[in-house]
N, C-alpha and C positions, 0 to 999 in steps of 0.2 A: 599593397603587395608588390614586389619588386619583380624585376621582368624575369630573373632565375626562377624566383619562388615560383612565378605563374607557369614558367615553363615546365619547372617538375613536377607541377601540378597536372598541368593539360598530358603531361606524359604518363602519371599516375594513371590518371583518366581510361586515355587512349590503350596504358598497358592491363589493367582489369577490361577490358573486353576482348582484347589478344587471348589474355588465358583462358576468356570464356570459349572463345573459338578454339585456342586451341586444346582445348580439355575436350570440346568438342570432336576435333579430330583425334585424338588419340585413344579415346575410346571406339571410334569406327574402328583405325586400325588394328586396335585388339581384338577388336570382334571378325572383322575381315582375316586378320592374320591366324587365328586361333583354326578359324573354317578352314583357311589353306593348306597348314600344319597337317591338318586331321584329313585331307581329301586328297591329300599330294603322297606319291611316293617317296623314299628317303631318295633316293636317287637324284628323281627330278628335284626334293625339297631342297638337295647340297648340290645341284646345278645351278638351281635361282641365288641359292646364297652365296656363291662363287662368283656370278656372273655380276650378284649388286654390288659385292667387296669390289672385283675388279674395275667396276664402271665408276665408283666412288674413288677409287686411286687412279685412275687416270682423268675422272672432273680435276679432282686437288692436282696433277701435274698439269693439268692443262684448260683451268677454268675457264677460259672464252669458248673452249666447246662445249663447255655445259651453258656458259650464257648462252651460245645460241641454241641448245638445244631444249632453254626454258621458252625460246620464244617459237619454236617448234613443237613444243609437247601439245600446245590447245589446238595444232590443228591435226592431231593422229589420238587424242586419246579418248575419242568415242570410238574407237573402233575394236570391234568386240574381243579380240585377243588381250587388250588392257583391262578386260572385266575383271578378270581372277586379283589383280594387283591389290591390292591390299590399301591402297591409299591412293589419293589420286596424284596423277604421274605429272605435273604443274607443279602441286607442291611438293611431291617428294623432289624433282628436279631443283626447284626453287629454293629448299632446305640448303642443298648440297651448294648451292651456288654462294647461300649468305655463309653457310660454314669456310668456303674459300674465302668469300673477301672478309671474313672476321678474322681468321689465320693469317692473308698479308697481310694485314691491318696489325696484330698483336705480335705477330711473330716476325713475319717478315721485315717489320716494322714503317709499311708504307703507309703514308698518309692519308686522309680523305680533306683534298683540296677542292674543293667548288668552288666553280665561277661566282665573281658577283654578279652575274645575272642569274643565277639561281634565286635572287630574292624574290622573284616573281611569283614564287612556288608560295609566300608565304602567308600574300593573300588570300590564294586560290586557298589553301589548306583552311584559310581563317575563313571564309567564308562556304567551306565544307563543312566547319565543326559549328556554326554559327548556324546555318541552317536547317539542321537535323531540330532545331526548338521549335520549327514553326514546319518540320514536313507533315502530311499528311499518313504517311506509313515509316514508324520510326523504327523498327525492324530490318526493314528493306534497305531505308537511308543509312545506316550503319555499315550493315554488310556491302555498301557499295564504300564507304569512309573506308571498313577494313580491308575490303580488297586493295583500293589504292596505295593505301599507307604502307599495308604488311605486302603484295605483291609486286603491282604498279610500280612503287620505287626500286625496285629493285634494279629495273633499269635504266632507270636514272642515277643510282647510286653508283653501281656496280661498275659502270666504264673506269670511273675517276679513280679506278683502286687495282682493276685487271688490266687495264691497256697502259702501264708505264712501259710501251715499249712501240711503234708502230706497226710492227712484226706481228704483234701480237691481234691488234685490232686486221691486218692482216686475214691470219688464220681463219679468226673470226667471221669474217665474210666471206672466206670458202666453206667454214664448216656450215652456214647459211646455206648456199649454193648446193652443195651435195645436197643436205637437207633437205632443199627443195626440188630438186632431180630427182631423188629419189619417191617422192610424193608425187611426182610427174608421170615417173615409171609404175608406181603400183595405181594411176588412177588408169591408165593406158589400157594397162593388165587386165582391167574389169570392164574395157569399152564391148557396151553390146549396144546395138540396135539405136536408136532416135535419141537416145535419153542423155542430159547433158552428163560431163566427165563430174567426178566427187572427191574430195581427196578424203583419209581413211576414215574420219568422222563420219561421211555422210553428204558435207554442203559443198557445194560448188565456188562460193567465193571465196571456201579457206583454198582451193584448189589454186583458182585464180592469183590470193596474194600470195602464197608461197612462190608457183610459176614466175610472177612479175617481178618480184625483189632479188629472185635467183638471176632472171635474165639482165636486170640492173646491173647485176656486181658485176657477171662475168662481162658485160660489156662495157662500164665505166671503168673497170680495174684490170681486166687480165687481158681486151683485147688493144688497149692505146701502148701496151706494154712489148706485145712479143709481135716477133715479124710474120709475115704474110702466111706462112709454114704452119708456123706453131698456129695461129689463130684458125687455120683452116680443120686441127681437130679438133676443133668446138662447137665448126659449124654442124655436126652431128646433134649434141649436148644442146644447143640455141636451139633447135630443129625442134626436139622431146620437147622440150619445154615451151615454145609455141607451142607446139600442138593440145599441150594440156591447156594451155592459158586461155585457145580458141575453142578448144572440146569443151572447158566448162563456161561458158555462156557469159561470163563476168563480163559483162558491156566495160563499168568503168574503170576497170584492170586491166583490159585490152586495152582503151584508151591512153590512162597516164601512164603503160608501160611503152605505148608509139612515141607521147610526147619525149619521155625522157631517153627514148633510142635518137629521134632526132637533136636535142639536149647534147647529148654524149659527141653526137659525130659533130657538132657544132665546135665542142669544145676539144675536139680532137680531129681534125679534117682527113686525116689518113681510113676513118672510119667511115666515110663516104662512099669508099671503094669496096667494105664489106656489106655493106648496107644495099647496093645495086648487088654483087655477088649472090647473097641470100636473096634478096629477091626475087632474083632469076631463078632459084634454085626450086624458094616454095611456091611460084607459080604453073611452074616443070610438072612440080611433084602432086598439085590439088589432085590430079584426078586418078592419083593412086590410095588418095588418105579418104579414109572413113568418118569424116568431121560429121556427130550426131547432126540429126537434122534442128533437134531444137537449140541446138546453141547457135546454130546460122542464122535463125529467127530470135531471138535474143540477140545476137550482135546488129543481127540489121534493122533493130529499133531505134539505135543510135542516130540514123536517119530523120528521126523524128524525136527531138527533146524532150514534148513532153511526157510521150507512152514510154519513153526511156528510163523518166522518173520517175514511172509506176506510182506503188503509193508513199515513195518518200515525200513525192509533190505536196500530198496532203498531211503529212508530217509536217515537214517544214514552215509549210503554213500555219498548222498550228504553233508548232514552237513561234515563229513569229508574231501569232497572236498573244502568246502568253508570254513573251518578253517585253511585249510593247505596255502590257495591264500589269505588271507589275513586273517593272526594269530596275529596281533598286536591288531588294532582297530574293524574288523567283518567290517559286511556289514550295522548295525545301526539295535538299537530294531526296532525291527518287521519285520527286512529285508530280512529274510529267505524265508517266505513267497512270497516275487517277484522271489525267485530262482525254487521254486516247481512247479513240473509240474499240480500241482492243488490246487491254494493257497487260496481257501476257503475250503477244507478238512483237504489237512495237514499241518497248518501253521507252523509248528513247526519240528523239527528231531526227536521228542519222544526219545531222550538221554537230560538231563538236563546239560549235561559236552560241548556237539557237540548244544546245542541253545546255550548258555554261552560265545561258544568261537565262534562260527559262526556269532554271533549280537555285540558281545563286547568285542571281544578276546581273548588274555590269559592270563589277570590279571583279569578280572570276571570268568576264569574257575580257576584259582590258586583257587581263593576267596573261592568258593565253594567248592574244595577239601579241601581247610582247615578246613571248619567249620565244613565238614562232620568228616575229623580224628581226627577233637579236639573233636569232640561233641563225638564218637566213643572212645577214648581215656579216656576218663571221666567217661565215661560207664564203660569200663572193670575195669578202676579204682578201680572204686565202688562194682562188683563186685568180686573182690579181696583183696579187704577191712575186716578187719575181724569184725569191728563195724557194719558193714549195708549189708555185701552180704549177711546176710539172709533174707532180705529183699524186699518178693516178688516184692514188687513198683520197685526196680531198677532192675531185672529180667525182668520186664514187660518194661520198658522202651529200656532194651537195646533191646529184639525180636522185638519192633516196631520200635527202628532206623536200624537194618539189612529190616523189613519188606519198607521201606517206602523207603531207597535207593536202595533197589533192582526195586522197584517200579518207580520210578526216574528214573533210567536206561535204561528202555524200553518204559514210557507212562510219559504224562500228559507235560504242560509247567511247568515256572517260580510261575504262580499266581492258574492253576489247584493244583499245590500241596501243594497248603496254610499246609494241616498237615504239610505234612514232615519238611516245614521249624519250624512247632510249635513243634516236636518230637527233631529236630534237638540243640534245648536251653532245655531239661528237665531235660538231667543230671545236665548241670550248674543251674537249679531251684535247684533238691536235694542235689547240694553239698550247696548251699546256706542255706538248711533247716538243712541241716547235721552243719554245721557250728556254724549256729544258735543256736541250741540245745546243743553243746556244748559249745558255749559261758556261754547259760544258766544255766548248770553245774556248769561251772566253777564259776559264779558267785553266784551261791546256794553255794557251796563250801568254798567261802572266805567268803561269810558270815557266814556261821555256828559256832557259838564258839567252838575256841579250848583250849591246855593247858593256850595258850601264850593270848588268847582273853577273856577266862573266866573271867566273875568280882572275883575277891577274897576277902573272908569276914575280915573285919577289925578287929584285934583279939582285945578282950576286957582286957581290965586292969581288 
């Protein structure tokens, strides 16, 4: 069988269980839609249908706010105002996002160029569709295959096709920021009494990563940028957002968000002087703020590493136990889960290197170390570049690939960290834009007349 054939084979494959899914879903949303129709006033029914038209033509003018608002929808849509929705609000966002980049892509007629370090991906996939033969629950193991494939890449894909422009990935990191501001402002809204802060799901560490990625950008991107004035209206904006990041009790969200503020003023020295400023300002201010009493006790475990690691500790161990007894092939996607002494809390070893190599062994954890030091790699690159390291954009990219592997490292699976694998492709986005624009240079350049191109006048008799 030739390597095409096999491919539209394993695509066949993988597309009959897409439509199982999604035959699945769209019978929910019949059934959800149909209750709506019938419980909804006409009023309110041509308010929602107004308001989806509208928010659908402003995705399609402005996809990167829906990209980030796909990577925002999982931490607001437990929250019970999203119940009535008809479908859930990841992949309705999610739809709308592949219908944008399928439109540039056909219409616009932009490319999808990937790095060649995306071959990385190809093992990791091959030993995701390789090990569903020998999991223990192949049910489970699928549904983690189809999240990855049908969601997960999404954004991985999605940069190389919406950010031909710098402006644009840009946006994208402010519409980040608000996003996360604003989940800062409604967990604040709801502070009562000892209990840590939640953002609108419920959980305290979506509070936490929202807070931390938000305070990233604005300070790797918007404050190396504008003078002492403007930066000083932010210090309100950094202020919320501390205080949510510290009100929800997230030990290692506090953490690699200090590392990457010192990070930031490292690679930017004028940030030294905000950094003592704000300091001054939130030690002024502790003994007017209402910081729950249990997230001060949760943060101050950090003092002690290992009550810190609560029961990842014993996660990790295991996952290292079960990577070490079998390091070639794992135990099959999702099979970690049948090992844990509680495999509906922790399905996972909360190390992304110990799932990887525990479900699929150690050419899906190479896969991964790789992409991280190429992608790592490309970073520093760039910032030691003397064309573009001034350039807050790749400052700000590279403190969210330190934030998001650090993050990696103690929480979340393969398909929770949809970011990181989207932060993990944005250097190779800007060296693609870097490229770009020097192409276009260069081609402005051989056009321009010179001695040798000038027309010369025809001398008269």
């Amino acid at each position: 069988m030739s390597p095409a054939q096999l491919s539209a084979f394993g695509c066949l494959f993988l597309g009959g269980f897409g439509v199982a899914f999604v035959t699945g879903l769209a019978s929910q949303v019949e059934a959800q839609g149909v209750h709506l129709i019938l419980t909804s006033s006409p009023i309110r029914l041509f308010c929602m249908l107004a308001g989806i038209a509208c928010g659908a033509m402003l995705f399609f003018r402005l996809p990167e706010m829906g990209l980030a608002l796909f990577f925002l929808a999982g931490l607001v849509k437990g929250d019970p105002h999203f119940e009535s929705l008809p479908m859930d609000l990841t992949l309705a966002v999610a739809g709308m996002v592949v219908v944008a980049v399928c439109t540039r892509m056909v219409i616009g007629g932009m490319p999808l160029r990937l790095p060649i370090e995306y071959v990385w991906y190809v093992p990791l996939l091959g030993m995701m569709i390789l090990s569903l033969s020998y999991t223990p629950d192949l049910f489970s193991g699928f549904d983690k295959l189809l999240r990855f494939v049908c969601l997960t890449s999404i954004g991985i894909l999605a940069p190389f096709v919406l950010f031909d422009d710098a402006n644009k990935l840009r946006r994208f990191f402010v519409f980040m920021a608000i996003g996360g501001f604003v989940i800062a402002m409604q967990s604040l809204a709801t502070m009562q009494g000892e209990s840590r802060l939640v953002s609108p799901s419920g959980l305290n560490t979506e509070l936490g990563a929202a807070s931390a990625v938000a305070i990233v950008i604005l300070w790797g991107m918007l404050f190396p940028e504008w003078p002492l004035v403007r930066r000083l209206l932010l210090y309100p904006v950094i202020g919320i957002l501390a205080l949510a990041l510290v009100g929800s009790g997230g030990r290692f969200a506090n953490l690699s968000t200090g590392i990457c503020i010192l990070l930031g003023a490292l690679l930017c020295r004028k940030l030294f002087g905000d950094l003592l400023i704000a300091g001054a300002i939130g030690v002024a201010s502790l003994p007017f703020l209402r910081i729950p009493e249990d997230s001060l006790q949760y943060l101050s475990s950090l003092a002690n590493p290992s009550s810190a690691m609560g029961t990842r500790q014993g996660l990790m161990l295991l996952g290292i136990k079960t990577f070490s007894e079998h390091p070639l092939f794992g135990v099959g996607l999702q099979g970690f889960r049948w090992l844990s002494p509680n495999p509906l809390t922790y399905n996972y070893p909360h190390n992304l290197i110990l799932e990887l190599g525990s479900e699929m062994g150690v050419l899906a954890a190479i896969a991964f170390v790789a992409l991280a030091y190429l992608s790592f790699r490309e970073s520093i690159r760039q910032l030691r570049s003397p064309q573009i390291r001034g350039n807050a954009v790749v400052s700000t990219v590279f403190l969210l690939l330190v934030y998001v592997f650090l993050d990696a490292m103690i929480s979340g699976d393969i398909n929770d960290l949809r970011f990181m694998w989207f932060v993990f492709g944005l250097p190779f986005v800007l060296r693609q834009l870097q490229l770009g624009s020097h192409a276009a240079r260069v081609s402005a350049i051989s056009c321009a007349p010179t001695e040798f191109t000038k027309p010369h006048p025809i001398p008269q008799r």
